[in-house]
N, C-alpha and C positions, 0 to 999 in steps of 0.2 A: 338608293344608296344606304338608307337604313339598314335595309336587310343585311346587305354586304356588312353594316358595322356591326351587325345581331352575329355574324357568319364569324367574321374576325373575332369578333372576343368571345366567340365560343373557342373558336378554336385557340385562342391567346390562353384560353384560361386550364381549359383541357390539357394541354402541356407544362403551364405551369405549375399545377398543381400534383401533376403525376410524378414531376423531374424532382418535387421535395421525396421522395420516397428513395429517388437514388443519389440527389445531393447531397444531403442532409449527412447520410452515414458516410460519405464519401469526407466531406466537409470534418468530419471527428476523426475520421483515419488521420488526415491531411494535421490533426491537432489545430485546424486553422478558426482558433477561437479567438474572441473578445477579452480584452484589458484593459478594463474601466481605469479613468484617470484618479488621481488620488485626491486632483481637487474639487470631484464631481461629486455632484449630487449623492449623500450616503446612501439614499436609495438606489441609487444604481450598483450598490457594490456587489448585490447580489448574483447582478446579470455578466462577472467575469466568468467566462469559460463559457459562454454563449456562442455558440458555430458562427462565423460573418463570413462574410464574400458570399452570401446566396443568391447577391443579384444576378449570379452564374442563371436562375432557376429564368426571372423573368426576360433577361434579357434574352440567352437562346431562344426563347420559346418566339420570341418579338421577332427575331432576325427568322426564325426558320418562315413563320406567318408573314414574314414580310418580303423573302425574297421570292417565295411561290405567288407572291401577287404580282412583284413587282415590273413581270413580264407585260402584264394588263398595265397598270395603273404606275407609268414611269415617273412620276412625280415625290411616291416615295422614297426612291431610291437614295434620294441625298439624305433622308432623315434617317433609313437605316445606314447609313453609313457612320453620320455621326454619331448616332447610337451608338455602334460599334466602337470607334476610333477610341470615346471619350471612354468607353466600359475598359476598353484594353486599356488606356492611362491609369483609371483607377484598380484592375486587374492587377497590372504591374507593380502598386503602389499598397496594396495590400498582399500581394504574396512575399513581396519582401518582409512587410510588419510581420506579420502571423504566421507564417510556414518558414520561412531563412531565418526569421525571430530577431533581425534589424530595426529595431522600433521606431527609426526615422522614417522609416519606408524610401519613397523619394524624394532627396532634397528638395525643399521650393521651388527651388531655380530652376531644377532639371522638371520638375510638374508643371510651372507653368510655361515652360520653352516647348514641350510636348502638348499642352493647349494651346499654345499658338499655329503650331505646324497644322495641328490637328482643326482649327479653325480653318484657314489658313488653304486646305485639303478641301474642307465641306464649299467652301467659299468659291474657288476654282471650279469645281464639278456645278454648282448652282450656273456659272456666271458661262459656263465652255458648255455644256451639256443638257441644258435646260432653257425654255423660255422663257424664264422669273424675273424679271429686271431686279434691281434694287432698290426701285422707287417702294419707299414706307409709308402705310398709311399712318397721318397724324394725329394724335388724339384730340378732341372738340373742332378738328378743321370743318367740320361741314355747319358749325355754326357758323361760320365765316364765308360759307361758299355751294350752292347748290348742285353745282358744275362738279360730276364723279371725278374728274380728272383733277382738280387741284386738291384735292382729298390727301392725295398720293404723290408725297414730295421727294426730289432727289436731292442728296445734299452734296453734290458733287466730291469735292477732291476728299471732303470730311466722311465721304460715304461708309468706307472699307474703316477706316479708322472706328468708326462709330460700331461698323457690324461685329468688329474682334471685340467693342468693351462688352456690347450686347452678350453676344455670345458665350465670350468667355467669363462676365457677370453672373449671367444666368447659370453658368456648369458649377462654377465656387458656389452661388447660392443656394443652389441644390445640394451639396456637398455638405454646407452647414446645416440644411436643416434635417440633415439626416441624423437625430439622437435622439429621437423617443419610441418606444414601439410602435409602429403604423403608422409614424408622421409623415413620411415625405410616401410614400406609400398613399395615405388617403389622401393628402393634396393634391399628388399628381395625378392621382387618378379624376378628380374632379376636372382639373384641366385638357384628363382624355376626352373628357366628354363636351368640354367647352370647345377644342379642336375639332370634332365630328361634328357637329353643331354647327359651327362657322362653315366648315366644307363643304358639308352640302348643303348650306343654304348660296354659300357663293358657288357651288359648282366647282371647287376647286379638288382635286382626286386626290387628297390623302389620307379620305375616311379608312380605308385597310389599314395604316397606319397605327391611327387613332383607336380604330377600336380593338388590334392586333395588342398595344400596348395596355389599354382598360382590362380586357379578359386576362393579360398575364399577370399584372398587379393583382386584382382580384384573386388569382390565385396565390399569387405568394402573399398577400395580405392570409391567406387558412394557416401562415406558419408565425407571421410577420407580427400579429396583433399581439397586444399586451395579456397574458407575457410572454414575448417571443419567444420562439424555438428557434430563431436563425435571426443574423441583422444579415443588410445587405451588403452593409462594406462598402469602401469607393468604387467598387464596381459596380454597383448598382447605382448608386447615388451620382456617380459622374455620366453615367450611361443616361439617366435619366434629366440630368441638366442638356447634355445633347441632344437630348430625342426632344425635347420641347424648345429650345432654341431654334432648332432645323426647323420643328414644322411651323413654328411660327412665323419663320422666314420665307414659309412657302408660300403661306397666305398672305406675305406682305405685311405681315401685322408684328416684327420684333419690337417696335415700340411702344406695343399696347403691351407687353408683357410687366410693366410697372405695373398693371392692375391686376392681372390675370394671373402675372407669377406674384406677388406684391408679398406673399410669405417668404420665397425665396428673397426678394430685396430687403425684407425689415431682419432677415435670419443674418445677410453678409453686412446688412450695414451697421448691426448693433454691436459688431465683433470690431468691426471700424470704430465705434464711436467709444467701444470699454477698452482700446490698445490706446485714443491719443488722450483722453481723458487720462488714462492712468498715468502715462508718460509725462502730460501735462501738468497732473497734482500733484506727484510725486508719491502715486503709490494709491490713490484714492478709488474705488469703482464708481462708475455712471447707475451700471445694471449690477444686481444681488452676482449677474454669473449672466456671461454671454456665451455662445449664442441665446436670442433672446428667449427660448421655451426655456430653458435652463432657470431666467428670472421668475417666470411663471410659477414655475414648479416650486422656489426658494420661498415663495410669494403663496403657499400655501395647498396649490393646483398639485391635485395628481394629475399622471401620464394620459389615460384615458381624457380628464378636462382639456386638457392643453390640445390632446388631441384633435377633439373635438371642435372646441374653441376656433384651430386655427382653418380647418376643414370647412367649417361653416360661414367661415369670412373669406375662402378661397370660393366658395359657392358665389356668393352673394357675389360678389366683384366680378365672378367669371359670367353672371344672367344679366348684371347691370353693362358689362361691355358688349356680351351678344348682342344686348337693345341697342346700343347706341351703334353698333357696326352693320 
């Protein structure tokens, strides 16, 4: 199975990186650039007119690698889909902003009604067309139990409820911590490797996946790193919240994603904590500037440190839960 994920992310990467040669010029045709906010970081004001939506580059590249396996190995098929569903929400959501030049793009309401269907979708094909039960593995259960079976709890009627917060948690969180050059880009790529890892050490087949989506990061990270030549836009950044929710759920493990995605959580939850904090003081911030790389950055950290920073604590968390799973 290694080899197969040495196979995948060559060929993940091979595409991605060749598709910047015709996205890229396509992407400045389209005029479909970046407009930094005006209460962002001054450093970023340089990066307006910067090409976004290149997650066009890794995402095809993931779908093409993924549905030529998917004939073998039917287990990824739900992860590429989410993939899909979630890239086209933020697709839709950035061609409105940057190319119609509506700068709300998709109302809230109408984004996350289309995260829920789109949950919703993945959830249905898991539950009709697969053998995955629902049962989650828990985190520290097996200090409580050496028996594999109670490891892996059902929460009955709370199940489905639970799996939409998961899911559609983890796509927002994604979403948010998409703002530095190479951020969510080196994070999730860390967690491609913590999902190939996990799969085949459990046997579980969604290493093509995994290493389908490593090799295509890897490549748009050649356009992606500081100082970009392309952001990926909610098409990449929501694609990439779906692509690691689904696989997570394949292996049963959506609830170990507090550790594994745990940059994604501390990214949505500090946006929560600078919206009731301000509302509550009347006007006061918690954080210099949320999402939380934003504080970092305010806090003295260039782009690359924060980068880095976050990358290395997605590692760390992502080896410490492989031991313990």
């Amino acid at each position: 199975m290694f080899v197969l994920f040495l196979i995948t992310a060559a060929g993940g990467f091979a595409l991605s990186a060749l598709s910047g040669i015709f996205v890229l010029p396509a992407l400045r045709r389209l005029k479909a650039s970046q407009t930094e906010r005006e209460e962002g970081p001054a450093s970023h004001k340089v990066k307006s007119g910067t090409p976004t939506m290149g997650g066009i580059m890794f995402l095809l590249s993931f779908v093409i690698i993924g549905i030529a396996f998917s004939f073998r190995f039917r287990m990824i098929i739900p992860i590429v889909i989410s993939t899909v569903l979630f890239g086209l929400i933020g697709f839709i959501d950035d061609y409105i902003k940057v190319v119609m030049k509506r700068n709300l793009g998709l109302r809230a309401w109408q984004k996350m009604a289309l995260q829920i269907i789109a949950t919703g979708a993945v959830l249905y094909y898991v539950y009709r067309f697969t053998a995955v039960k629902f049962d989650m593995l828990v985190p520290f259960s097996a200090l409580f139990s050496a028996n594999a079976e109670d490891l892996y709890w059902n929460f009955g009627f709370f199940t489905i409820p639970l799996l939409f917060i998961v899911v559609i948690g983890t796509v927002n969180g994604s979403n948010f911590t998409d703002g530095l050059d190479g951020l969510l880009s080196s994070v999730t790529l860390v967690i491609c490797f913590f999902l190939a890892a996990v799969s085949i050490k459990q046997g579980v087949q969604i290493t093509p996946a995994a290493g389908a989506m490593a090799g295509a990061l890897i490549g748009f990270l050649l356009y992606n790193w500081h100082p970009a030549k392309v952001f990926m836009g909610d098409t990449g950044s929501l694609a990439l919240g779906g692509f690691v929710a689904a696989s997570m759920l394949m292996l049963k493990m959506p609830l170990l994603l507090v550790f594994v995605a745990f940059i994604y959580l501390a990214e949505v939850v500090s946006v929560i904590i600078q919206v009731f904090y301000f509302k509550a003081t009347g006007g006061k911030r918690f954080f210099r500037m949320a999402p939380i790389h934003h504080h970092f950055e305010l806090g003295g950290w260039n782009e690359i440190q924060v980068v880095r920073a976050f990358t290395v604590t997605t590692l760390i968390l992502c080896v410490v839960t492989y031991i313990i799973v």
